[in-house]
C-alpha positions as CSV (number, residue, x, y, z in Angstrom):
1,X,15.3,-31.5,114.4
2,X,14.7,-27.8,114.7
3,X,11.5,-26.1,116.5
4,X,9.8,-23.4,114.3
5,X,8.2,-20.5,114.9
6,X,4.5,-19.4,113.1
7,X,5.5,-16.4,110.5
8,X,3.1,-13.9,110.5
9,X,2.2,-13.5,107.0
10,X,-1.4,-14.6,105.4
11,X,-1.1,-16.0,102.5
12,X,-4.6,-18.1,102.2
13,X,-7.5,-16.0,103.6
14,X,-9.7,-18.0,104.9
15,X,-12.6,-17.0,102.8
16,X,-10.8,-18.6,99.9
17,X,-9.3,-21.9,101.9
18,X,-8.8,-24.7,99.4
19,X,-10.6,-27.3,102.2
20,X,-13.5,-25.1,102.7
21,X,-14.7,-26.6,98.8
22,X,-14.0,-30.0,99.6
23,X,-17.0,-31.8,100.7
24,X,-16.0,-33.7,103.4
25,X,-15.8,-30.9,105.6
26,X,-19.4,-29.1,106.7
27,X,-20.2,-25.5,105.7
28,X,-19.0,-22.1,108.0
29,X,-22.1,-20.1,109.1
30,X,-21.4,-16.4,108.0
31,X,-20.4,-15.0,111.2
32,X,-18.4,-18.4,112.3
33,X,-16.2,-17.3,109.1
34,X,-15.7,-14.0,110.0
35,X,-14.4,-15.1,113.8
36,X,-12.1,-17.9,112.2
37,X,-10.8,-15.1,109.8
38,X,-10.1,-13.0,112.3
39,X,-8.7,-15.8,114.8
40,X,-6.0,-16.9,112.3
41,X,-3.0,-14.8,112.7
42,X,-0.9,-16.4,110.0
43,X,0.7,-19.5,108.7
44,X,3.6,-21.7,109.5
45,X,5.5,-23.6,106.9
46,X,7.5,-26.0,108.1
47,X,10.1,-29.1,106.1
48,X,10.4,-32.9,106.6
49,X,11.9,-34.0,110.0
50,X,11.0,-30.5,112.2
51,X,9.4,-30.6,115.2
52,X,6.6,-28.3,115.7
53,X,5.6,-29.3,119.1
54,X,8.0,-30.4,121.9
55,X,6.4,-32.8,124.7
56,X,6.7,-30.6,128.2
57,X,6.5,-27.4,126.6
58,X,3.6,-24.4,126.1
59,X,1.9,-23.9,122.7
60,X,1.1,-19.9,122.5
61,X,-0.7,-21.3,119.2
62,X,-3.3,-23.7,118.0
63,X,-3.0,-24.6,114.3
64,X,-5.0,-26.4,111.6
65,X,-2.8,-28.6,109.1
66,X,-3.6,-26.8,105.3
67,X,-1.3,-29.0,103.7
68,X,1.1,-31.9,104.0
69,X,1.2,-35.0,106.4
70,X,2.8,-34.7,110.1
71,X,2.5,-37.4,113.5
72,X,1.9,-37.3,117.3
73,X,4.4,-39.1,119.3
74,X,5.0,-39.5,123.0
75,X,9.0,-40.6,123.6
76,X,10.7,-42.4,126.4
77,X,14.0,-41.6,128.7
78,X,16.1,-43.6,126.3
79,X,14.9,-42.2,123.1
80,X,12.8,-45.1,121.8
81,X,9.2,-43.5,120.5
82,X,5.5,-44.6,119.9
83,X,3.8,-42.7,116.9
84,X,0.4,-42.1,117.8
85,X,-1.5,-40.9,115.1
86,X,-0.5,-39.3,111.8
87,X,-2.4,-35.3,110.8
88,X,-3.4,-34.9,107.6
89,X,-5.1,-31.6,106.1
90,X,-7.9,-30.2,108.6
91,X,-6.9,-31.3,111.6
92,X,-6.6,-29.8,114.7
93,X,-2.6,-29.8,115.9
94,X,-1.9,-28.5,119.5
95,X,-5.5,-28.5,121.2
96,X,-4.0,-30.9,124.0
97,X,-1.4,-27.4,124.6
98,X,-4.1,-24.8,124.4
99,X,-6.5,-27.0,126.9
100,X,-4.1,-28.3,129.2
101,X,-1.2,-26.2,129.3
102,X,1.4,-28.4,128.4
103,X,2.2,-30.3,125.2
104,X,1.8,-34.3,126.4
105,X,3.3,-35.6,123.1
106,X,5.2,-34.1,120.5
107,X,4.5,-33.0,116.6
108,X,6.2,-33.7,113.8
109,X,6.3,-32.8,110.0
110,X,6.6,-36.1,107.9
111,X,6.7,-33.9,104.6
112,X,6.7,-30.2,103.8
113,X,3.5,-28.8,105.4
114,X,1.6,-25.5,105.8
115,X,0.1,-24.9,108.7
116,X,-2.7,-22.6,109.9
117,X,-2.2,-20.7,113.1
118,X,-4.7,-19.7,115.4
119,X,-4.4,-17.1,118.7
120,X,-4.3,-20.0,122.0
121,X,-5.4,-16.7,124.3
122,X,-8.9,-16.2,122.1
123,X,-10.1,-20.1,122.3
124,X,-12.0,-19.1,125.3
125,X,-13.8,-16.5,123.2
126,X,-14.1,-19.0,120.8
127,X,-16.5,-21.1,123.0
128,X,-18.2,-18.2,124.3
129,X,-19.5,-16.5,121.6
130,X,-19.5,-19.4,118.8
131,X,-20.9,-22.4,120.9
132,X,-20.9,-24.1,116.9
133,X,-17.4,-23.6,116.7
134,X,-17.1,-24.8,120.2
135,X,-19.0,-28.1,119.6
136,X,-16.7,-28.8,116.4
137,X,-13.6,-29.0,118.7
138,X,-15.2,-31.3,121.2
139,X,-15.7,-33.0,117.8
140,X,-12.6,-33.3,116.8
141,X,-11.2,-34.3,120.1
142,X,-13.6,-37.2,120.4
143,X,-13.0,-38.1,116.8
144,X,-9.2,-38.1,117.7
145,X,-10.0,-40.7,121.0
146,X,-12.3,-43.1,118.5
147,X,-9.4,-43.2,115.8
148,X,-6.7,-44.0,119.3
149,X,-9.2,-46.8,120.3
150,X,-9.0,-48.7,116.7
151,X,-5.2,-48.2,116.8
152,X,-5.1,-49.4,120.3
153,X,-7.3,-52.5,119.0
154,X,-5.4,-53.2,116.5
155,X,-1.9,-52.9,118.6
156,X,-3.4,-55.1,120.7
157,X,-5.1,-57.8,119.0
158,X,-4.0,-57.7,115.4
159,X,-0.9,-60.0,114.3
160,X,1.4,-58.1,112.6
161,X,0.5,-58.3,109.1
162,X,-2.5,-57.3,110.0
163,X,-1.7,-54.3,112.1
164,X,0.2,-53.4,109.2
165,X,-2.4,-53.5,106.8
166,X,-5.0,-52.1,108.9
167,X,-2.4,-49.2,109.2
168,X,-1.7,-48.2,105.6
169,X,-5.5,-48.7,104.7
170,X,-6.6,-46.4,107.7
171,X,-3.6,-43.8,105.8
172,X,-5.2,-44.7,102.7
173,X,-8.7,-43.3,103.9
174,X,-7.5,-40.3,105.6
175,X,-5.9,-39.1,103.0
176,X,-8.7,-39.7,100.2
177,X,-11.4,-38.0,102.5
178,X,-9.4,-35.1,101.9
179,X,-8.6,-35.3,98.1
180,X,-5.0,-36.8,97.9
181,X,-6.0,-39.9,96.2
182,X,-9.0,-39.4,94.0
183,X,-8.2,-41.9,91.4
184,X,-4.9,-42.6,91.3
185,X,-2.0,-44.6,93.5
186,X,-1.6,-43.0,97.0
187,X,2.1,-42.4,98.1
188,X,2.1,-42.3,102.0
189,X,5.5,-40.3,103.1
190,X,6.4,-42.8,105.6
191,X,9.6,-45.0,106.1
192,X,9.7,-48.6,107.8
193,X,11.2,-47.0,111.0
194,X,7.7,-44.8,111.1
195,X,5.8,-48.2,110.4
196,X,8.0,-49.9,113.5
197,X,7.3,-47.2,116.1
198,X,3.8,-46.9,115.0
199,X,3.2,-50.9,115.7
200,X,5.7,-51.3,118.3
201,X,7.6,-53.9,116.1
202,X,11.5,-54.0,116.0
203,X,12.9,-52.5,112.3
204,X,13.6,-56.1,111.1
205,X,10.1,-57.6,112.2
206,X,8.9,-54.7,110.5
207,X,10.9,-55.1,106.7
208,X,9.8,-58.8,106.9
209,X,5.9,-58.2,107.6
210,X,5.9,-55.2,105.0
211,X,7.6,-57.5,102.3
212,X,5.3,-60.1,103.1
213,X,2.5,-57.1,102.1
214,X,4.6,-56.6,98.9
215,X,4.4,-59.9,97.7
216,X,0.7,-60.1,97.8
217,X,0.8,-57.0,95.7
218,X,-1.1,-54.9,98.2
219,X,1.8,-52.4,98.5
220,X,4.9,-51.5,96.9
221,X,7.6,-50.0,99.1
222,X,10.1,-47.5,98.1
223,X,12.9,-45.1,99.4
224,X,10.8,-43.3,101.6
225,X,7.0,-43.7,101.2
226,X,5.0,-46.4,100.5
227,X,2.9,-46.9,97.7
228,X,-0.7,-48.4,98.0
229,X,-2.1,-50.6,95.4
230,X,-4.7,-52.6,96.7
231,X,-6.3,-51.2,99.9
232,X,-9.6,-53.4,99.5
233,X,-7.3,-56.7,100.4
234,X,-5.8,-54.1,103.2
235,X,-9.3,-53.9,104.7
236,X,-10.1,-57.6,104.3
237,X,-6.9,-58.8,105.6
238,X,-6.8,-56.3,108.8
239,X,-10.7,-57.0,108.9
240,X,-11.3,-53.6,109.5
241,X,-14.6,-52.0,107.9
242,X,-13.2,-49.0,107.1
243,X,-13.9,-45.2,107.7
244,X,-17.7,-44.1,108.3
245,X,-18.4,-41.3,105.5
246,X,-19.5,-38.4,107.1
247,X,-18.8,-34.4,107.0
248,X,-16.7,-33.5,109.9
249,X,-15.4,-30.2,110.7
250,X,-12.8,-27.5,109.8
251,X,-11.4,-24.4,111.9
């Protein structure tokens, strides 16, 4: 895995950013736009497998995902990892780095992504004079701890078919609140070792409890992604309600 470096290019102004239209996300006020536009200093692209934050190191940058799908992950002495919790488009990557000072998990890209980045050294400013803009990151932080709570819940309690289906239905969600599965079958980019360090199961536990998924014709898995077909018997089988529908922010 390689570490990347932010280019400093534009190549999506803010004013036209394709998530700014999508109505999941609230509205910029005029001169909240302006600040963002000026904050972003460029975009990062980065390819499958590279990591984009290292646990133990300093993040000069704060980023917003524009495209793709990427993972948290915090690793042990001896390699073995947990995945915390996947990014999709508009969220927040690196805020632990900008706050804190040093990464406490690692980030990395689980498909091709484009990535917003953001000045770390003007967040201050960013809570000074925007107290809006402020407000939407302590919103996205405490959104983050709410979505760690139901994975803790479901690591927890859930057997493992239903951990598993409460996993790829929460996927499923994410990624339709931001337009990648309006009406059609959702391809998430994972493989079973993801599934297995996401659930803390062991790579065979994991291929049986998937196929058992399979047969009820709630999934069908492939090379390297998994397709959904039924995420309403996800839902009831996880017994997990779902998503609340609500605009949430963008920086």
């Amino acid at each position: 895995m390689s570490l990347v470096l932010p280019s400093s290019g534009r190549r999506v102004p803010c004013e036209q950013c394709p998530l700014r239209a999508m109505p999941s996300f609230r509205a910029f006020e005029p001169a909240e736009l302006r600040f963002v536009s000026s904050f972003k200093t460029g975009e990062l692209v980065a390819e499958t497998g590279t990591t984009l934050m290292a646990e133990g190191a300093h993040s000069a940058h704060l980023y917003t995902l524009l495209s793709g799908w990427a993972f948290r992950y915090k690793s042990l002495p001896d390699g073995r990892r947990q995945i915390l919790n996947y990014m999709l488009p508009g969220d927040l990557v690196g805020l632990q780095g900008s706050v804190i000072g040093e990464m406490q998990h690692s980030v990395e890209a689980l498909s091709p992504l484009v990535l917003c980045v953001f000045q770390r050294n003007r967040l201050d400013e960013l809570f000074r004079n925007h107290p809006g803009l402020g407000f939407d990151i302590t919103w996205l932080a405490a959104q983050e701890e709410r979505m760690l709570d139901e994975h803790l819940l479901s690591l927890g309690r859930r057997t493992a078919m239903e951990r598993a289906a409460y996993l790829i239905a929460f996927l499923h969600q994410r990624a339709e609140s931001v337009g990648l599965a309006p009406s059609r079958s959702l391809y998430i980019p994972i493989t079973q070792m993801h599934v297995a360090d996401t659930l803390g199961l062991s790579i065979v536990h994991t291929n049986k409890t998937l196929r058992k998924l399979a047969e009820r014709k709630m999934i069908r898995w492939l090379d390297r992604a998994c397709e959904v077909l039924d995420v309403e018997g996800l839902m009831e089988l996880a017994d997990w309600d779902g998503l609340p529908e609500r605009t949430r922010p963008l920086i």
